[in-house]
N, C-alpha and C positions, 0 to 999 in steps of 0.2 A: 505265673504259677510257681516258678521256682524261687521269684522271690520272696511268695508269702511262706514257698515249705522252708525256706533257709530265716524265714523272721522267728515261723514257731519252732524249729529247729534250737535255737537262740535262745529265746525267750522259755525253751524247757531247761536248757543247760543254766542258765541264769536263776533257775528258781532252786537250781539242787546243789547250787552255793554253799559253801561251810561260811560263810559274809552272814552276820547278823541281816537281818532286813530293817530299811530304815522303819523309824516311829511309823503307824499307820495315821498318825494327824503330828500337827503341830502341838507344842504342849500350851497349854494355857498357865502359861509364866506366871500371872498377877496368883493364881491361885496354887501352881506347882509348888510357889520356892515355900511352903508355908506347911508344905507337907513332910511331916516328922514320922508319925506314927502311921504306918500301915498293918490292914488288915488282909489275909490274904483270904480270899473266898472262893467257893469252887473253882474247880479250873475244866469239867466236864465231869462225863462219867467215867466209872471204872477205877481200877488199884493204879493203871497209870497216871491218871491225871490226880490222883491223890500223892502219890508217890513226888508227880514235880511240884505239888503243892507244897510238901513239905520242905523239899531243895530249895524252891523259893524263898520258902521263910527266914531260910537259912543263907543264902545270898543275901538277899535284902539287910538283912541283920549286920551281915559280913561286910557292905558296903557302907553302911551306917544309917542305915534306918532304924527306929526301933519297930517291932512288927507286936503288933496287938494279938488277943488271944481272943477278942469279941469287934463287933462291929464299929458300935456305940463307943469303945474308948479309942478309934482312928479318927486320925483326920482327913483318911480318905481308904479307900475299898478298892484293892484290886482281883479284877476276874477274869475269866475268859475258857478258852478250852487249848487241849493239847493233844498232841497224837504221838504214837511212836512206832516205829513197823520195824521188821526185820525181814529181810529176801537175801536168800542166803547168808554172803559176806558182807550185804551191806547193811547198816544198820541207820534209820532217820529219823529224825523228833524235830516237831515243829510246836510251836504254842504263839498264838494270839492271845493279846490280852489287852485290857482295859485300866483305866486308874479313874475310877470316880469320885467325887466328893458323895458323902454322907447322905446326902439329899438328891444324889443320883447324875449327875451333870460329872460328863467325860471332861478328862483336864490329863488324859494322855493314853498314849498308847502303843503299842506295838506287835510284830510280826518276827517271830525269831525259827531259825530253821538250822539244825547241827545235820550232818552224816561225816559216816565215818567207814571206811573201806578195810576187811579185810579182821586178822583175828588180833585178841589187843587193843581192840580199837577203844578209845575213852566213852564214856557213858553219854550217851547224845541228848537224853533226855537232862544228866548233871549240868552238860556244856550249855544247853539252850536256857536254863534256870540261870546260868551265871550269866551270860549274854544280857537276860532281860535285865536283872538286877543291875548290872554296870551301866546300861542304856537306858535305865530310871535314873539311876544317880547321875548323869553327865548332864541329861537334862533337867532334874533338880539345880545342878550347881549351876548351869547355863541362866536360868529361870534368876537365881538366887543372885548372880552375879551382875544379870539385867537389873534389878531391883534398887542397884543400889548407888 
């Protein structure tokens, strides 16, 4: 018994990491390195998940994507959902997300999780936007770098 309350013990302190969380899959390389133009498409409900929608677009951009303003002119479509809470001093933003081709077939994805302690603390919601956008591009050039 104590060793399963010291596993979930663990495995709570583990998930409230300021650690990016790795991709949720593998990226599908033959089709990743070929993605230029993203589209960024819901990321949930509400002014929060609107709000890291537009952070994204602007990471993304920042990294070097170019980010479409419609579906139909990407060469692929990222979605997902996002949260962000506040309890007291602490402050957490997590967003999952997806990268599909046009015609719906995932070719990546990931789990990004920010907090931050205390007053001053950087915007968790900005941090998790710039998290995913750097861990698109790494495994874009990963993908790109295999290709050739």
């Amino acid at each position: 018994m104590k060793i399963r309350t010291g596993l979930l013990v663990t495995l709570g302190v583990l998930a409230l990491t300021d650690l990016p969380r790795a991709p949720a899959q593998l990226p599908d390389a033959a089709t990743l390195r070929h993605v230029k133009a993203i589209y960024v498409g819901a990321m949930g409900p509400g002014d929060e998940a609107e709000h890291y929608r537009l952070l994204l677009k602007d990471e993304l951009g920042r990294v070097g994507f170019d980010v479409s303003d419609k579906a139909v002119d990407a060469d692929a479509v990222l979605t997902g959902t996002t949260s962000a809470e506040v309890h007291g001093d602490r402050a957490l933003a997590r967003a999952t997300v997806k990268l599909k081709t046009r015609a719906g077939r995932q070719i990546w994805g990931g789990d990004y999780v920010s907090q931050h302690w205390g007053q001053g603390a950087n915007d968790t919601v900005e941090e998790t936007a710039r998290d995913c956008a750097v861990g698109l591009r790494k495994d874009w050039e990963k993908a790109a770098a295999a290709s050739r």
